[in-house]
N, C-alpha and C positions, 0 to 999 in steps of 0.2 A: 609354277604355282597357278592355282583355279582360282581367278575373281570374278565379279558377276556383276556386269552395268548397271543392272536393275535390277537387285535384289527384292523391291517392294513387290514385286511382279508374284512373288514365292506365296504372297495373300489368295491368290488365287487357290490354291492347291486346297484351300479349305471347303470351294463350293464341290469338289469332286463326292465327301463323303454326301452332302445335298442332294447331290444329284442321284447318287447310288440309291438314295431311302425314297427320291419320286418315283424312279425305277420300279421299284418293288410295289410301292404303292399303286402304281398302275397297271403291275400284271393282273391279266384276267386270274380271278375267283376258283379255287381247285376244285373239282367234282367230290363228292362224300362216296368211300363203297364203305364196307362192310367189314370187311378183311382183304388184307395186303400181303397177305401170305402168299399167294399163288404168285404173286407180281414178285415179289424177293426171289423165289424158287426159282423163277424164268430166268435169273444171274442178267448180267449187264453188255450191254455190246459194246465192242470199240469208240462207238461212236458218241453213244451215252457218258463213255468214261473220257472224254475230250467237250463236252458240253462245256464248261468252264470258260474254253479258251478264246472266244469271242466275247463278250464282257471283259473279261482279264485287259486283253489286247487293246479297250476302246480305252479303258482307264489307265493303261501304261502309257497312250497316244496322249492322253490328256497332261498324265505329268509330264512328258517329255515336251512338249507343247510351251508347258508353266515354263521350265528349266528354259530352253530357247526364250523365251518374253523375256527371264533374266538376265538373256544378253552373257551367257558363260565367256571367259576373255583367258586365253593363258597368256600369263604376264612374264618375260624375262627379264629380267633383269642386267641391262648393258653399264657397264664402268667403261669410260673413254678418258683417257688419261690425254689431260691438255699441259704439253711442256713447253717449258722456259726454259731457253737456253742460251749461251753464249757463243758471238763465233768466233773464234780465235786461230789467228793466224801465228804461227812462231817464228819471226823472220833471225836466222843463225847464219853468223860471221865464220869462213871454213878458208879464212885467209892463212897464209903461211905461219903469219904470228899464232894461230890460235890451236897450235901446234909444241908448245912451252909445255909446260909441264904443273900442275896442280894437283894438290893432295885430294884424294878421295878415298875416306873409311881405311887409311892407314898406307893406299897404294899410288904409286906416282902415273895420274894419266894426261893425257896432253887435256887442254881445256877442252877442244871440242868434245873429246869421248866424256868428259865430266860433265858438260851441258846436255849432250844426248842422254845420259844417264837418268840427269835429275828433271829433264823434259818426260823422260818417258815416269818416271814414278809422280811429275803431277799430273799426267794425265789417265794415268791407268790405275793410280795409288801405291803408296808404300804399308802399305796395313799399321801406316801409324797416326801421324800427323796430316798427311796427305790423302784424302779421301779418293781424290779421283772425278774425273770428269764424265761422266756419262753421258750428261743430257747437252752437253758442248759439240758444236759442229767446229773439227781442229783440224786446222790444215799448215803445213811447214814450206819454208822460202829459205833454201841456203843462197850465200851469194860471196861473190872474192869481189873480182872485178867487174863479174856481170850476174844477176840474182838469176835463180832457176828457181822454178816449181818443185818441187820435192812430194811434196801429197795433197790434193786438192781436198777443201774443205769437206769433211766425212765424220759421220755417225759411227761408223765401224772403227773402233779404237785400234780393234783386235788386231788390223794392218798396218798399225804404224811402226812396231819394230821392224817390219821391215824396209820400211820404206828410210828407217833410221840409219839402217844400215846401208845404205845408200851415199850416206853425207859424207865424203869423204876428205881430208886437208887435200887444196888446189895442190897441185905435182908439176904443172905448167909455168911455169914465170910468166909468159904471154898472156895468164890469165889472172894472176896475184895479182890484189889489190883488195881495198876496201868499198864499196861501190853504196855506204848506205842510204842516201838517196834514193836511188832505182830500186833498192830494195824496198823502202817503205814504200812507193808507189806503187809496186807492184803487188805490194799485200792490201793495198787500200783497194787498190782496184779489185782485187779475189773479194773481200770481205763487203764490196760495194753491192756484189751481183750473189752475196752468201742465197738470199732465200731461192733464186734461182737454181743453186745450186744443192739445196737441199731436198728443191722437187723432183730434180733428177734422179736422184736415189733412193728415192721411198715412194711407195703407192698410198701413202698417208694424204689428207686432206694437209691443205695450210694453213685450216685452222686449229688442227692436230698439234704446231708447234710454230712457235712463238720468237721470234730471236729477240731478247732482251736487248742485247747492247753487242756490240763489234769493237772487240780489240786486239790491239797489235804488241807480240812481247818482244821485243829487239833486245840479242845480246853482241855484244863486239868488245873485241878489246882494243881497238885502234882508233883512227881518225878518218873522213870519207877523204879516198885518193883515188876515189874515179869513177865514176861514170857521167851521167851530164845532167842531172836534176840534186841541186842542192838540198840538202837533208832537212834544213827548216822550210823549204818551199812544200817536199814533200810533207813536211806535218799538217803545213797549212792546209793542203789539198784534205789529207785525212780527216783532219777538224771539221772542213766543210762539208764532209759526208756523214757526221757524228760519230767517227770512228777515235778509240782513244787508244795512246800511245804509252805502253811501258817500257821504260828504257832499262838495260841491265850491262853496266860494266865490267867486264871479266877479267879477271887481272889483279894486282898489285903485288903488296911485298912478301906475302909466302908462296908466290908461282915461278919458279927456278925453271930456266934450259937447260939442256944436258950438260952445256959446255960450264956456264955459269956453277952450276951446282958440283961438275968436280974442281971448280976455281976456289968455289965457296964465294963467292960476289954473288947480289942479290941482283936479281933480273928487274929493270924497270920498266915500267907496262908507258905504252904512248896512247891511254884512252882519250876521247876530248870530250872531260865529264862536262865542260860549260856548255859545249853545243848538245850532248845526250839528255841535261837539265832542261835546255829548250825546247827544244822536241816533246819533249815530257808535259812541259808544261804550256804549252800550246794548246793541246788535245784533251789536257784535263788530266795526264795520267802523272807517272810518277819516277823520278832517277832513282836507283841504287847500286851499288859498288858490290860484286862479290870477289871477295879476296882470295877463297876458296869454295869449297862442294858446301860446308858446312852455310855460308852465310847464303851461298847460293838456294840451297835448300829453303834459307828462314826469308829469304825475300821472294821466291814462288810460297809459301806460303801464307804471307802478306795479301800477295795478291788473290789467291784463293780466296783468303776473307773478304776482301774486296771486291773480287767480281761471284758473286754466289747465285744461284736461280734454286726454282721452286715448282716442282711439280705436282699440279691439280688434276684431280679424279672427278670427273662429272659422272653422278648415276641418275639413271630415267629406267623405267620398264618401259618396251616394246609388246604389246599387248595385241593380239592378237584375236580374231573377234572368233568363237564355236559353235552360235548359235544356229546355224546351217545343218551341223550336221546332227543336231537333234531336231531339225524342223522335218527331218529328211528322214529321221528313222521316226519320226511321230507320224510321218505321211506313208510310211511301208506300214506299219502296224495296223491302221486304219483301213487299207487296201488288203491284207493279210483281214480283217477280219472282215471284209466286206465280201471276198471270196469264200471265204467258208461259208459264210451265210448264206451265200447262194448258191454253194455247192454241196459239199458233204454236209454241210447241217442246215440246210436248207429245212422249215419247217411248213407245212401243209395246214392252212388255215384251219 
């Protein structure tokens, strides 16, 4: 769109008619004949019929002159969208136990495939209740006896089924166990160095986006049986980077083993919801117990409401200045009629 710096400048354009009627006023006096017949008869020459075009030319230089003083600007109009986000680490228990078996929408899946399931619909949405994370930098930590990387904190949602696909129940004994200590530390540390890692992957400024808050979602259905940082020390550590801790218990009494379920004896879960409450409440965040997919689902939703961000649109016009190139064609016009003038209509005193 065309704006104009100095639109008062357009007051000008009115001395131009001024100027045109001193013009006239000051042409030399016409001679008198008699009859102008013979002069009609004589028809007109090229050159006579292009008179015109020097005067034209001086007063076209003159508006274009005006327009340039007004400072013409084309303005565009930039939206820069400044987000708020959260970083979220998902640290998931891939111990032998979490290999049992839980109801999910009618089908029996072991609890991990029921966890990756209802991970993957809060972060990408269920088109219902669960909106989905976009403006979330989410990154996942499975761990048995010893926590792994799984997917490093990332913008691109679009790759974390597969990387889902990846988490597989430990197969190893030498590697079974529950290690949640070293897992929360190890997600504290990821979500310690998040904006680092967000620079990495985007050509975006960092004022572009914003990390609200860092938290951690821990689901396990056991108790820590190994590794060598105790699971309330690692809160502490988390707490002392502002990083907050949601704890999730996965288990109880409608999650059957294969064996139990053709016994019919109900499978008992060995979480240790008093130290997952601590944890919890250390960091500021919160315990809940999922029995099954269902209550699982209503406590990622919880948290949804809980951790929420908000993204803001900054608009400015980028304004560009055009008075150049009408200085530029007021200065050819002026040069175009200053050559005629002393060439082809050159006139002889």
């Amino acid at each position: 769109m065309m704006e104009f710096g100095s639109p008062w400048a357009f007051l000008l354009l009115l001395v131009i008619p001024l100027m045109l009627w001193r013009r006239r006023q000051s042409e030399p006096r016409a001679v008198r004949y008699s009859s102008l017949n013979n002069v009609a008869m004589a028809g007109m020459s090229w050159r006579q019929g292009i008179i015109w075009l020097p005067p034209f030319l001086r007063v076209a230089a003159l508006v274009l002159l005006v327009i340039a003083l007004a400072r013409p600007q084309h303005g565009l109009e930039v939206i820069r969208d400044i987000s708020q986000g959260i970083a979220i680490e998902m640290v998931v228990d891939r111990s032998g136990s979490m290999g049992q078996e839980m109801l999910y929408d009618g089908l029996s899946l072991t609890r991990l495939d029921v966890v990756k399931r209802v991970f993957h619909d809060f972060v990408l949405g269920d088109g219902h209740k669960l909106e989905g994370r976009p403006s979330d930098l989410v990154g996942m930590i499975s761990f048995a006896r010893y926590p792994d990387t799984v997917c490093p904190l990332t913008l691109a949602h679009d790759t974390l089924p597969r990387f889902l696909d990846t988490v597989q129940l430990v197969t190893d004994r030498q590697e079974d166990g529950t290690a949640i200590g070293d897992a929360i530390a190890l997600a504290a540390a990821r979500l310690q160095k998040a904006e680092e890692a967000y620079l990495k992957q985007t050509d975006a400024a960092q004022e572009d986006y914003e990390i609200k808050s860092k938290i951690i979602i821990l689901l396990t259905d056991g108790e820590n049986t190994a590794g060598k940082r105790d699971p309330v020390a690692a809160a502490n550590l988390a707490a002392s980077w502002g990083i907050k801790i949601y704890t999730i218990g996965v288990g109880g009494l409608n999650s059957l083993n294969a064996v139990n379920r053709f016994l019919g004896q109900i499978a008992r879960h060995g979480i240790d919801e008093k130290k997952l409450k601590t944890i919890a409440e250390k960091s500021g965040g919160i315990y809940r117990l999922a029995k099954d997919a269902r209550s699982l689902r209503e406590i990622y939703r919880e948290i949804d409401s809980l951790e929420r961000t908000d993204v803001e649109s900054i608009r400015y016009v980028d304004h560009k200045e055009l008075f150049g190139l009408f200085a530029l064609a007021a200065l050819a016009m002026v040069g175009a009629e200053g050559l005629l003038n002393t060439t082809l209509l050159r006139r002889i005193p």
